[in-house]
N, C-alpha and C positions, 0 to 999 in steps of 0.2 A: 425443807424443815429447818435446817442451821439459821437462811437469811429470817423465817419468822421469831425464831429464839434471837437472835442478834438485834432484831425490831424490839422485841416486846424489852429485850432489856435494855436499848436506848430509851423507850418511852418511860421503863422505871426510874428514869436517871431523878426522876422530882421526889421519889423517895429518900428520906433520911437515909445517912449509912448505915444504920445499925439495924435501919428497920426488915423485917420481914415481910416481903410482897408477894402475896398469893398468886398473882399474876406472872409473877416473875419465876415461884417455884414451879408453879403449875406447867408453863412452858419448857424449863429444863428437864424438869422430870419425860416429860411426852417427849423430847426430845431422845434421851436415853433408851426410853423403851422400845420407841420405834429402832432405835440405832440398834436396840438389841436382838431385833428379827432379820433388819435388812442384811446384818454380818454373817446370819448364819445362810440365808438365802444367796448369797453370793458366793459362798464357798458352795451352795447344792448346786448353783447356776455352772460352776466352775466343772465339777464331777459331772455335770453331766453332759457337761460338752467332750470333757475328756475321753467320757465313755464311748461316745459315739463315733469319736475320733479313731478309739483304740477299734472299733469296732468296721470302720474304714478300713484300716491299713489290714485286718486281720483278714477280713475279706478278701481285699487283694493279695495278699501273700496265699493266701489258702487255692483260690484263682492259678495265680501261677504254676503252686505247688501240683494242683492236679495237672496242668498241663504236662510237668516234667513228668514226674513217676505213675500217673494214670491214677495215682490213690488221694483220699484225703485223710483224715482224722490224725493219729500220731505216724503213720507211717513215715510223712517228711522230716520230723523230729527227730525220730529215730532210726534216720539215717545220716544226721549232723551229728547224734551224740555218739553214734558208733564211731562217727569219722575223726572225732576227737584224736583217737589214737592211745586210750590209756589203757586196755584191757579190760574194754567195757563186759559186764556180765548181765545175767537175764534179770537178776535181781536189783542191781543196781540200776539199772534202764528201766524197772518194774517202778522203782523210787522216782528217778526222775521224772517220767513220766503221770505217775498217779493212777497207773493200772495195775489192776489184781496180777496174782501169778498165773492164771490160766489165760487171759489176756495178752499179759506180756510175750507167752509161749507161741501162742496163733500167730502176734504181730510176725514175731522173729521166724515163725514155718513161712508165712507169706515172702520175708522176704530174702530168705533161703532158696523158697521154691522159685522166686524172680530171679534167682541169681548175683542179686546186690547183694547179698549179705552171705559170710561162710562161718561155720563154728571152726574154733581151733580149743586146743589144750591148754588149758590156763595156767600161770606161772607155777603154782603148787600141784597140777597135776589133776586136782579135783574139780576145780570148779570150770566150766569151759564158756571160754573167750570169743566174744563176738567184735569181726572185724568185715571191714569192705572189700569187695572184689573191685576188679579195675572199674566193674562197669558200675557197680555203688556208689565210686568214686568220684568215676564223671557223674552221675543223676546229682549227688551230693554238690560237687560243684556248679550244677545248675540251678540246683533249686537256691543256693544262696546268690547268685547272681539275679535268679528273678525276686528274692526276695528285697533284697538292696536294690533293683528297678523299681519292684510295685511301691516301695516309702516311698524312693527318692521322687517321682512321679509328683506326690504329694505335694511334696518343698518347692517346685518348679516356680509357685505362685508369690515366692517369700523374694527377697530380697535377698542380696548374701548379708548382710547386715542383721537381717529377720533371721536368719537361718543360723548365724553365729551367736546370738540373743538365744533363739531356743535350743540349740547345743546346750548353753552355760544350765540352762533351767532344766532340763532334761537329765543331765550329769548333777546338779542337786539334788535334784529331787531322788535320784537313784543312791545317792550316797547317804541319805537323810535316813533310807530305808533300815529298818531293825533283821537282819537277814543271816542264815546258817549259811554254811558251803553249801549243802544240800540244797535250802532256798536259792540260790546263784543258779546251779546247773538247773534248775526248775524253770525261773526265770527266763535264763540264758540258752536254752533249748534247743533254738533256732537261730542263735548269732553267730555271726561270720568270727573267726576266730582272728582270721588273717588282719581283720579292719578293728578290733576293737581288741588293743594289746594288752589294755591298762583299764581292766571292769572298775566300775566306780563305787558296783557294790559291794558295802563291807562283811564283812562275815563274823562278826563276835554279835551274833542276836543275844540283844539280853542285856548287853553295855556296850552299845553306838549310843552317844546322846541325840536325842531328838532335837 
């Protein structure tokens, strides 16, 4: 479309300067309109490659996940966000998560009654603390090991070149994000702690500029 508009207005070149050539607006104009669909169509092209992408990697992490603990849905999650180590509670894992209170209670009976997970007494006495047992521990260190398998898997096909390109794009794009602390640990659910020391996403939702 650019080389027809660049045509039609070499051929107006016999028009005076000043004049106005129907032929010539005619093509500019068509030019812009069409510019102005194909831009949004390339960002849809874009999402939805991404999706399917996200949708890959989620697969295999999920994949692995049940190989380690036998379970799937938030159980793997919520045995990284316990492993944290911050005096996780039923409520705030209820947040993280995005499950109801009766919800979040079953998860944590499940995996009480596996033995990954123990209640203790919370720093004020009131509210009681959910921590890992050795063997939550190890399941927890496996399931992040297959989960950094099933991505890296992915990348194999990349170049290190490729692969250091979509690092930079990846840590933008996460940074570019409008995000609470809240939104982070949501996010950040199932990330290896140990490998990613320096999260990129910011936490002032509401004034990060886009």
């Amino acid at each position: 479309m650019l080389r027809v508009v660049i045509a039609a207005l070499h051929l107006c070149r016999r028009c005076a300067p000043g004049q106005i050539c129907a032929q010539r607006t005619y093509m500019v104009k068509l030019f812009f309109v069409r510019s102005a669909h194909i831009i949004p169509g390339m960002e849809h092209g874009i999402a939805n490659l991404l999706g399917a992408l996200s949708l890959a990697v989620m697969d295999r992490i999920e994949q692995g996940a049940r190989e380690v603990v036998g379970r799937g849905g938030e159980t793997p999650a919520a045995l990284i966000v316990i492993g944290y180590g911050q005096g996780m509670t039923n409520d705030k894992l209820r947040r993280i998560l995005g499950l109801s209170h009766s919800g979040t209670v079953r998860l944590v009976d499940r995996l009480v009654s596996d033995r990954l997970v123990e209640r203790r007494a919370g720093k004020d006495g009131r509210e009681v603390a959910l921590h890992l047992t050795a063997s939550g521990a190890a399941s927890r260190n496996e399931l992040l090991a297959s989960r950094i398998s099933a991505v890296t898997s992915l990348l194999d096909v990349l170049s290190a070149a490729e692969r250091k390109q979509l690092a930079t794009l990846i840590r933008e794009l996460l940074a570019r994000q409008d995000t609470s602390e809240m939104d982070r640990f949501t996010i950040c659910r199932m990330c290896d702690d140990r490998v990613c020391t320096n999260c990129p996403l910011p936490t002032n939702k509401g004034q990060h500029a886009r």
